[in-house]
N, C-alpha and C positions, 0 to 999 in steps of 0.2 A: 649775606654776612652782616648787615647795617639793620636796625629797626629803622626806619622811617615815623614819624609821628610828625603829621600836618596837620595846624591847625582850621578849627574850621575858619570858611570866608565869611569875614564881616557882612551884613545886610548891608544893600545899597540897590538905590532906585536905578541907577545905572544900567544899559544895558554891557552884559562881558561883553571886553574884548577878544575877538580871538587871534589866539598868540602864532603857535606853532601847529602846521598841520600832522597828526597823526603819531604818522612817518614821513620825518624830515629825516633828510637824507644826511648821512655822516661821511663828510670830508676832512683830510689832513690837512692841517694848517704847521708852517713853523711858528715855534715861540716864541722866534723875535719878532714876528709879525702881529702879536696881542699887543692890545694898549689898556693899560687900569687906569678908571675912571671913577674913584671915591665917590663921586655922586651914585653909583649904581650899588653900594652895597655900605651896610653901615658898620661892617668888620675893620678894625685898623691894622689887623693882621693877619699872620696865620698861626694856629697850635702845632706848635715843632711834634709833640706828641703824634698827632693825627696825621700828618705828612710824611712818621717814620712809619706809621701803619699800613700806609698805602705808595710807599715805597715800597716795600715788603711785598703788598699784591703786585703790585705791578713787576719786580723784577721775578716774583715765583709763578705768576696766572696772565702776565702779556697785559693789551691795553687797557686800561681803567676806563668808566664809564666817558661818552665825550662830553668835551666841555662843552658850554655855549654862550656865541659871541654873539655880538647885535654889529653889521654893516650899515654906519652910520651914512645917511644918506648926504651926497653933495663930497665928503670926504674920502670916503671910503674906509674909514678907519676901523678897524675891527677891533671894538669894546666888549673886555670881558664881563658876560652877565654874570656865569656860576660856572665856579671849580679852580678857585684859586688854591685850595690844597692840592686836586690832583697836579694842577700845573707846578707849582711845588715842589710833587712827590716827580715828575718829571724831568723836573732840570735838576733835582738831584742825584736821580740816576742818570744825568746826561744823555737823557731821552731828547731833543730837540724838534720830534715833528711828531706831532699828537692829533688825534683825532676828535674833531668837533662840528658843533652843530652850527651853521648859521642864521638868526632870527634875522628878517626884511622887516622894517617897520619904522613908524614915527618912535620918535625920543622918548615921548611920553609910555606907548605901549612896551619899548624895549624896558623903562624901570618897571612896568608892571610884572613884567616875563622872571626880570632880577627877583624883583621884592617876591614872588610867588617860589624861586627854588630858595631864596636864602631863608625863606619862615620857616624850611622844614628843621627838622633837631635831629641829627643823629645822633647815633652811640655805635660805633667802631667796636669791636672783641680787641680786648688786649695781646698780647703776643700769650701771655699766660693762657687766657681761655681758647683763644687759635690752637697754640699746639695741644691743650686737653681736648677737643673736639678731633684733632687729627688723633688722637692715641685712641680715643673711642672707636674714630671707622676703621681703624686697625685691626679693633680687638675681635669688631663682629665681621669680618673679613669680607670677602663679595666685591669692594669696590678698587678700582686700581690704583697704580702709586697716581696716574696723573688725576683721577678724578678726586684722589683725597687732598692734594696740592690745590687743583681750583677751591674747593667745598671749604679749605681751612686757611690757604694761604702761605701755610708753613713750609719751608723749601724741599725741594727733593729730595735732599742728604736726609734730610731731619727724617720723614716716612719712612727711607730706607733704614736708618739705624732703627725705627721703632720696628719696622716688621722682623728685621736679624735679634730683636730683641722678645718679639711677640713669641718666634721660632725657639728660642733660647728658655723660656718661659713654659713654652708647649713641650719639649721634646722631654723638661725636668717634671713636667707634669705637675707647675707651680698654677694656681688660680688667679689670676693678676687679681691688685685690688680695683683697678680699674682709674689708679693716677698715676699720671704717667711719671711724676717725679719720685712716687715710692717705687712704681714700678720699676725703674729702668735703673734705680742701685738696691734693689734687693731688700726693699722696707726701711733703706737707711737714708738718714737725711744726707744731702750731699755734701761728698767728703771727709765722712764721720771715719774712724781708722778702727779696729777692733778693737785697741785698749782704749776704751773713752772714757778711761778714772779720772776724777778732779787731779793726782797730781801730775796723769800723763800729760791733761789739759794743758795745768799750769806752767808745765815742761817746755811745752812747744810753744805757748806763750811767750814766755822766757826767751828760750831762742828767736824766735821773731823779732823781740823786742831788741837784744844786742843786735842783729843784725840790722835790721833801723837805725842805731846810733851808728853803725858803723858808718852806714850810708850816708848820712848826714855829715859825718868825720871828712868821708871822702868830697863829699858835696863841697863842703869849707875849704879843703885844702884846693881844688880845682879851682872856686868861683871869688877863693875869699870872703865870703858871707853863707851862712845858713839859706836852706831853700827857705823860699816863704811856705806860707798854709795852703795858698792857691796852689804853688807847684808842686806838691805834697799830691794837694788833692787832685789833680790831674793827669799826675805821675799814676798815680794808685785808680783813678778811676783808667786810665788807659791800659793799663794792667791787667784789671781785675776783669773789668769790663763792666757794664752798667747792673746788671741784676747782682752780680754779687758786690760791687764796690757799696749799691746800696745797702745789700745785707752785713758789711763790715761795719756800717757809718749807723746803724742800726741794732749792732750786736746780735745778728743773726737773726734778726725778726722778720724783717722782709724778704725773705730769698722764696719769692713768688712768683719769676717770670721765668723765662726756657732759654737759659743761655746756651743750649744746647740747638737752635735751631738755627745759627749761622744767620743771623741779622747783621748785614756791614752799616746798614741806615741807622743802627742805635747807638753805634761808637761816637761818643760822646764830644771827642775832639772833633768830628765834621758833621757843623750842621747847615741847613739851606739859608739860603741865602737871605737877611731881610732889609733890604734897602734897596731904593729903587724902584723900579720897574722890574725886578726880578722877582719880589717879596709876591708874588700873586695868589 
Protein backbone atom coordinates (compact mmCIF):
# COMPACT_ATOMS: atom_id res chain seq x y z
CA UNK A 1 0.00 0.00 0.00
CA UNK A 2 3.03 2.49 1.22
CA UNK A 3 6.05 3.58 -1.30
CA UNK A 4 8.85 3.28 1.11
CA UNK A 5 11.89 5.52 -0.16
CA UNK A 6 15.07 5.09 2.19
CA UNK A 7 17.61 7.12 1.95
CA UNK A 8 21.05 6.06 1.30
CA UNK A 9 23.48 5.37 4.50
CA UNK A 10 26.00 8.16 4.97
CA UNK A 11 29.77 6.86 4.66
CA UNK A 12 31.34 6.02 7.76
CA UNK A 13 34.65 4.26 8.79
CA UNK A 14 32.63 2.49 11.36
CA UNK A 15 32.05 -0.82 11.27
CA UNK A 16 27.75 -1.50 11.19
CA UNK A 17 26.24 -2.47 13.91
CA UNK A 18 24.08 -5.33 13.79
CA UNK A 19 20.69 -4.54 14.99
CA UNK A 20 17.78 -7.08 14.54
CA UNK A 21 18.30 -10.70 13.47
CA UNK A 22 16.50 -11.57 10.09
CA UNK A 23 13.52 -12.94 11.69
CA UNK A 24 12.91 -11.44 15.04
CA UNK A 25 10.22 -12.99 16.37
CA UNK A 26 6.72 -11.10 16.85
CA UNK A 27 5.25 -10.85 20.15
CA UNK A 28 2.16 -9.09 21.90
CA UNK A 29 2.82 -6.46 24.00
CA UNK A 30 -0.06 -4.32 25.86
CA UNK A 31 0.00 -0.44 25.27
CA UNK A 32 0.16 0.51 28.57
CA UNK A 33 3.27 -1.37 28.94
CA UNK A 34 5.25 1.21 26.04
CA UNK A 35 7.18 4.08 27.36
CA UNK A 36 8.01 7.28 24.72
CA UNK A 37 11.30 8.29 24.92
CA UNK A 38 11.74 11.77 22.92
CA UNK A 39 15.31 11.04 22.74
CA UNK A 40 14.57 8.13 20.22
CA UNK A 41 12.79 9.92 17.68
CA UNK A 42 12.82 13.67 16.60
CA UNK A 43 8.95 13.69 15.63
CA UNK A 44 6.89 15.95 18.43
CA UNK A 45 3.96 14.20 17.19
CA UNK A 46 1.69 12.33 15.35
CA UNK A 47 -0.31 13.34 11.69
CA UNK A 48 -3.93 12.89 12.80
CA UNK A 49 -4.20 12.36 8.96
CA UNK A 50 -2.04 9.20 8.66
CA UNK A 51 -3.41 7.59 11.92
CA UNK A 52 -7.00 7.84 10.29
CA UNK A 53 -5.51 5.93 7.43
CA UNK A 54 -4.25 3.22 9.27
CA UNK A 55 -7.09 3.11 11.48
CA UNK A 56 -8.91 2.36 8.47
CA UNK A 57 -6.38 -0.79 7.68
CA UNK A 58 -6.45 -1.91 10.69
CA UNK A 59 -10.15 -2.13 11.52
CA UNK A 60 -10.89 -3.40 7.56
CA UNK A 61 -7.32 -5.96 7.08
CA UNK A 62 -6.65 -7.01 11.16
CA UNK A 63 -3.03 -6.21 12.49
CA UNK A 64 -0.71 -3.56 11.21
CA UNK A 65 2.80 -4.09 10.75
CA UNK A 66 4.63 -4.71 14.51
CA UNK A 67 6.00 -2.01 16.15
CA UNK A 68 9.34 -2.08 17.66
CA UNK A 69 10.57 -1.52 21.11
CA UNK A 70 14.08 -1.56 22.64
CA UNK A 71 14.19 -3.61 26.51
CA UNK A 72 16.16 -1.13 28.07
CA UNK A 73 18.65 -3.10 29.96
CA UNK A 74 18.90 -2.95 34.03
CA UNK A 75 15.21 -1.38 33.74
CA UNK A 76 13.24 -3.35 31.83
CA UNK A 77 11.49 -0.77 30.24
CA UNK A 78 10.15 -1.21 27.01
CA UNK A 79 10.99 2.06 24.66
CA UNK A 80 9.26 2.69 21.67
CA UNK A 81 11.68 2.70 18.68
CA UNK A 82 9.13 2.91 15.48
CA UNK A 83 5.32 3.05 15.11
CA UNK A 84 3.92 5.77 17.05
CA UNK A 85 1.08 6.20 14.36
CA UNK A 86 0.25 2.60 14.21
CA UNK A 87 0.20 2.60 18.11
CA UNK A 88 -2.11 5.60 17.58
CA UNK A 89 -4.25 3.97 14.94
CA UNK A 90 -4.53 1.26 17.85
CA UNK A 91 -5.73 2.88 20.82
CA UNK A 92 -8.11 4.63 18.66
CA UNK A 93 -9.68 1.69 17.76
CA UNK A 94 -9.44 0.48 21.35
CA UNK A 95 -7.03 -2.07 20.14
CA UNK A 96 -5.00 -2.47 23.55
CA UNK A 97 -2.63 -5.40 22.79
CA UNK A 98 -0.71 -5.12 19.62
CA UNK A 99 1.86 -6.85 18.11
CA UNK A 100 5.79 -6.01 18.27
CA UNK A 101 9.15 -6.64 17.95
CA UNK A 102 11.66 -6.55 20.72
CA UNK A 103 15.34 -5.01 20.01
CA UNK A 104 18.12 -6.53 22.92
CA UNK A 105 20.85 -4.03 22.80
CA UNK A 106 22.90 -1.11 24.34
CA UNK A 107 21.23 2.54 24.23
CA UNK A 108 23.44 3.70 21.78
CA UNK A 109 22.55 0.72 19.09
CA UNK A 110 18.78 0.84 20.17
CA UNK A 111 18.95 5.07 18.60
CA UNK A 112 20.64 3.67 15.78
CA UNK A 113 17.79 0.74 15.05
CA UNK A 114 15.12 4.21 15.76
CA UNK A 115 17.07 6.79 13.57
CA UNK A 116 17.32 3.89 10.70
CA UNK A 117 13.15 3.20 10.62
CA UNK A 118 12.17 6.90 11.22
CA UNK A 119 14.60 8.11 7.88
CA UNK A 120 12.29 6.19 5.91
CA UNK A 121 9.29 8.72 4.11
CA UNK A 122 6.14 7.29 3.40
CA UNK A 123 3.30 8.31 1.39
CA UNK A 124 -0.01 6.52 2.62
CA UNK A 125 -3.12 6.29 -0.48
CA UNK A 126 -5.58 8.59 0.50
CA UNK A 127 -9.10 7.28 1.30
CA UNK A 128 -9.83 8.66 -2.36
CA UNK A 129 -7.13 6.79 -4.20
CA UNK A 130 -7.83 3.40 -1.69
CA UNK A 131 -11.41 3.14 -2.81
CA UNK A 132 -10.42 4.02 -6.68
CA UNK A 133 -8.01 1.16 -6.58
CA UNK A 134 -10.75 -1.04 -4.88
CA UNK A 135 -13.42 0.03 -7.96
CA UNK A 136 -10.66 -1.01 -10.38
CA UNK A 137 -10.22 -4.74 -8.85
CA UNK A 138 -13.77 -4.81 -9.07
CA UNK A 139 -14.17 -3.93 -12.39
CA UNK A 140 -11.62 -6.71 -13.81
CA UNK A 141 -13.17 -9.17 -11.55
CA UNK A 142 -11.15 -12.56 -10.53
CA UNK A 143 -10.27 -11.46 -7.10
CA UNK A 144 -12.52 -11.85 -3.92
CA UNK A 145 -14.39 -9.24 -1.71
CA UNK A 146 -11.68 -10.27 0.95
CA UNK A 147 -8.58 -10.06 -1.02
CA UNK A 148 -9.76 -6.67 -2.51
CA UNK A 149 -10.45 -5.36 1.27
CA UNK A 150 -6.55 -6.35 2.17
CA UNK A 151 -5.12 -5.01 -1.53
CA UNK A 152 -7.25 -1.44 -0.93
CA UNK A 153 -8.19 -1.23 2.59
CA UNK A 154 -11.66 0.04 2.00
CA UNK A 155 -14.23 -1.86 4.13
CA UNK A 156 -16.44 -4.63 3.20
CA UNK A 157 -19.63 -2.77 2.85
CA UNK A 158 -17.95 -0.44 0.54
CA UNK A 159 -16.69 -3.66 -2.26
CA UNK A 160 -20.07 -5.15 -1.70
CA UNK A 161 -21.97 -1.93 -2.83
CA UNK A 162 -19.39 -1.61 -5.62
CA UNK A 163 -19.93 -5.15 -7.07
CA UNK A 164 -24.16 -4.84 -6.55
CA UNK A 165 -23.19 -1.83 -8.41
CA UNK A 166 -20.57 -3.32 -11.00
CA UNK A 167 -23.79 -6.15 -11.59
CA UNK A 168 -26.20 -3.22 -12.03
CA UNK A 169 -23.73 -1.65 -14.70
CA UNK A 170 -23.29 -5.17 -16.53
CA UNK A 171 -26.83 -6.42 -16.66
CA UNK A 172 -27.82 -2.59 -18.39
CA UNK A 173 -24.88 -3.20 -20.49
CA UNK A 174 -23.47 0.37 -19.43
CA UNK A 175 -19.34 0.58 -19.92
CA UNK A 176 -18.29 1.85 -16.64
CA UNK A 177 -15.87 4.91 -17.05
CA UNK A 178 -13.73 3.29 -14.85
CA UNK A 179 -14.32 5.98 -11.60
CA UNK A 180 -15.89 4.92 -9.31
CA UNK A 181 -17.57 8.37 -8.33
CA UNK A 182 -19.02 8.72 -11.96
CA UNK A 183 -19.50 5.36 -11.85
CA UNK A 184 -21.75 4.66 -9.04
CA UNK A 185 -24.31 7.81 -9.75
CA UNK A 186 -24.75 7.31 -13.31
CA UNK A 187 -22.05 10.13 -14.78
CA UNK A 188 -23.59 12.56 -12.15
CA UNK A 189 -21.74 14.40 -9.70
CA UNK A 190 -23.03 13.64 -6.37
CA UNK A 191 -26.24 14.63 -5.58
CA UNK A 192 -27.03 16.53 -8.73
CA UNK A 193 -31.15 16.29 -9.18
CA UNK A 194 -32.45 16.27 -12.88
CA UNK A 195 -33.50 19.79 -12.96
CA UNK A 196 -30.07 21.38 -12.34
CA UNK A 197 -31.19 25.00 -13.95
CA UNK A 198 -29.60 28.07 -12.33
CA UNK A 199 -33.15 28.96 -11.00
CA UNK A 200 -33.87 25.43 -9.75
CA UNK A 201 -30.23 25.87 -8.15
CA UNK A 202 -31.13 29.09 -6.66
CA UNK A 203 -34.44 27.63 -5.28
CA UNK A 204 -33.01 25.25 -3.14
CA UNK A 205 -30.49 27.59 -2.12
CA UNK A 206 -33.08 29.77 -0.89
CA UNK A 207 -34.65 27.18 0.94
CA UNK A 208 -31.60 26.05 2.68
CA UNK A 209 -30.88 29.42 3.41
CA UNK A 210 -34.39 30.30 5.39
CA UNK A 211 -33.93 27.18 6.99
CA UNK A 212 -30.56 28.20 8.56
CA UNK A 213 -32.13 31.33 9.88
CA UNK A 214 -34.66 29.41 11.28
CA UNK A 215 -32.05 27.42 13.10
CA UNK A 216 -30.34 29.98 14.30
CA UNK A 217 -33.90 31.57 15.50
CA UNK A 218 -34.46 28.55 17.36
CA UNK A 219 -30.67 28.32 18.66
CA UNK A 220 -31.34 32.01 20.37
CA UNK A 221 -34.57 31.36 21.70
CA UNK A 222 -33.04 27.93 23.62
CA UNK A 223 -29.37 29.23 24.41
CA UNK A 224 -30.18 32.96 24.48
CA UNK A 225 -27.25 34.00 22.28
CA UNK A 226 -26.46 33.07 18.57
CA UNK A 227 -24.41 29.86 17.88
CA UNK A 228 -20.97 30.95 17.36
CA UNK A 229 -18.90 30.11 13.79
CA UNK A 230 -17.13 27.10 15.66
CA UNK A 231 -20.52 25.54 16.62
CA UNK A 232 -21.84 26.25 13.27
CA UNK A 233 -18.85 24.62 11.96
CA UNK A 234 -18.93 21.59 13.85
CA UNK A 235 -22.64 21.27 13.70
CA UNK A 236 -22.27 21.04 9.84
CA UNK A 237 -18.95 19.28 9.75
CA UNK A 238 -20.75 16.53 12.03
CA UNK A 239 -23.55 16.45 9.66
CA UNK A 240 -22.28 16.57 6.62
CA UNK A 241 -19.32 14.55 7.39
CA UNK A 242 -15.80 15.41 6.32
CA UNK A 243 -15.54 15.00 2.42
CA UNK A 244 -18.50 16.75 1.81
CA UNK A 245 -18.48 19.36 4.75
CA UNK A 246 -15.12 20.19 2.94
CA UNK A 247 -16.81 20.38 -0.56
CA UNK A 248 -19.53 23.00 1.08
CA UNK A 249 -16.66 25.14 2.72
CA UNK A 250 -15.12 25.02 -0.73
CA UNK A 251 -18.20 25.38 -3.01
CA UNK A 252 -18.21 22.11 -4.32
CA UNK A 253 -14.52 22.01 -5.46
CA UNK A 254 -13.22 19.49 -3.31
CA UNK A 255 -15.65 16.59 -3.13
CA UNK A 256 -12.70 14.06 -3.80
CA UNK A 257 -12.77 11.51 -1.09
CA UNK A 258 -15.40 8.32 -0.87
CA UNK A 259 -17.67 9.28 1.82
CA UNK A 260 -19.27 6.26 0.81
CA UNK A 261 -16.86 3.90 2.36
CA UNK A 262 -17.96 4.03 6.04
CA UNK A 263 -14.73 5.46 7.75
CA UNK A 264 -15.86 6.04 11.55
CA UNK A 265 -11.95 7.09 12.16
CA UNK A 266 -12.61 10.46 9.91
CA UNK A 267 -15.55 11.74 11.94
CA UNK A 268 -14.15 14.83 12.76
CA UNK A 269 -15.45 15.18 16.39
CA UNK A 270 -13.20 12.11 17.57
CA UNK A 271 -9.81 12.26 17.29
CA UNK A 272 -6.68 10.33 19.05
CA UNK A 273 -5.54 11.33 21.67
CA UNK A 274 -2.39 13.84 21.97
CA UNK A 275 -1.02 14.20 25.29
CA UNK A 276 0.85 12.16 27.28
CA UNK A 277 1.99 9.01 27.03
CA UNK A 278 -0.89 8.17 24.85
CA UNK A 279 0.24 10.69 21.93
CA UNK A 280 2.78 7.75 20.45
Amino acid sequence: MNDTVKPSAPATDQPETPLLPARAAVIRLALDSLTYDPAFTPRSGTAKNHVHDLARALRNCGDLDPIKVWAEPGTGKLIILDGRHRIAAYRFNRVFDIPAIIFQGERKDARLEAAKDNAKTTFPWTTAECTQYAWGLVIEAGASKRQIVQASTVSTSTVGAMRKRWAELSKAGTTPSGNWWRDRNGNKPEGQPEDDSDAAKQARIAWLLKSLKETEKAFKAEFDRRPTPEEFGLSWRGGLGQPRFKAAMSGGCLYDEDEFSDNPEQHPLVQPKESGNEDF
